[in-house]
C-alpha positions as CSV (number, residue, x, y, z in Angstrom):
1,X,-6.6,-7.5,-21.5
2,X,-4.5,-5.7,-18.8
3,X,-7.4,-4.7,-16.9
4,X,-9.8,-7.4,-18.0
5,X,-10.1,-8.9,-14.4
6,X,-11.2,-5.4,-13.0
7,X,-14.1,-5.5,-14.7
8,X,-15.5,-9.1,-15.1
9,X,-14.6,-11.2,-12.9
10,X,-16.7,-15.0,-12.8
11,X,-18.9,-15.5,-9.7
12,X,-18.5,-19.3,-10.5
13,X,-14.5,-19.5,-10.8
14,X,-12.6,-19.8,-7.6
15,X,-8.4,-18.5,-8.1
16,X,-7.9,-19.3,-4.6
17,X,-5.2,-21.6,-3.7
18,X,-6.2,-25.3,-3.6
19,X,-5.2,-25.0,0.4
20,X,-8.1,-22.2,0.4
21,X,-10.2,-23.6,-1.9
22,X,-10.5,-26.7,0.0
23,X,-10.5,-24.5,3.9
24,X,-13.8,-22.8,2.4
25,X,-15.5,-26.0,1.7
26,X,-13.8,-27.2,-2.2
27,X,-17.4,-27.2,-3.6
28,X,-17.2,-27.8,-7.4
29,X,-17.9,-25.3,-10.0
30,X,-21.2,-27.6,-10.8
31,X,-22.1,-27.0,-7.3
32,X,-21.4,-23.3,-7.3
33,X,-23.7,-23.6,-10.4
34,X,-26.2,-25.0,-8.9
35,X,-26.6,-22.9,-6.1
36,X,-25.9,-19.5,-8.1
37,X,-29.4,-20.5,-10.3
38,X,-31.4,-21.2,-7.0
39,X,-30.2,-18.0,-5.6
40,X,-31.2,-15.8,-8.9
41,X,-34.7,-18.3,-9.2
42,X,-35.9,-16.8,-5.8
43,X,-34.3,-13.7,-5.9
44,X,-34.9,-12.0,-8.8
45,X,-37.5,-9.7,-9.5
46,X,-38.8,-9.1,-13.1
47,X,-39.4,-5.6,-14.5
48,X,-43.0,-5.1,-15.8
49,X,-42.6,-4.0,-19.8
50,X,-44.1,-0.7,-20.3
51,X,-47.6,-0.6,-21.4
52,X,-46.6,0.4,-24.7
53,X,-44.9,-2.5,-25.6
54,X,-47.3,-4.3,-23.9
55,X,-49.8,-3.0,-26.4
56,X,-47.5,-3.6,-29.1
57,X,-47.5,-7.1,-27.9
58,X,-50.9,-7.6,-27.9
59,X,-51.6,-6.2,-31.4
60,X,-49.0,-8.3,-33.0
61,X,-50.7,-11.5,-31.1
62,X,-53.7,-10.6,-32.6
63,X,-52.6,-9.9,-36.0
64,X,-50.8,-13.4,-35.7
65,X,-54.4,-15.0,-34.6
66,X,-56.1,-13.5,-37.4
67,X,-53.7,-14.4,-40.1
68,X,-53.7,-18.4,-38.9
69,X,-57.7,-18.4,-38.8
């Protein structure tokens, strides 16, 4: 645990002093929340699969159909 803060550290938790906590605006962790999920909503870019599992995909979809028909 020594080194545990080197490599995770939250983006939601704020260690500052209350003086500083409060000088950079003392939003809530709710609000910090909130604002982290719009960020990553309009932000974030998803990764097409590649067509193999794609395919994959498909063929177990249609087994699935099949097999409930």
């Amino acid at each position: 645990m020594e080194h545990f803060r080197e490599r995770w550290m939250s983006r939601l938790s704020d260690i500052s002093s209350y003086e500083s906590w409060e000088k950079e605006g003392g939003k809530r962790i709710d609000e910090v929340a909130r604002e982290r999920v719009k960020e990553i909503l309009t932000t974030h870019e998803v990764m097409p699969l590649p067509e193999d599992v794609e395919k994959e995909i498909g063929r177990i979809l249609k087994r699935a159909e099949e097999e409930l028909l």
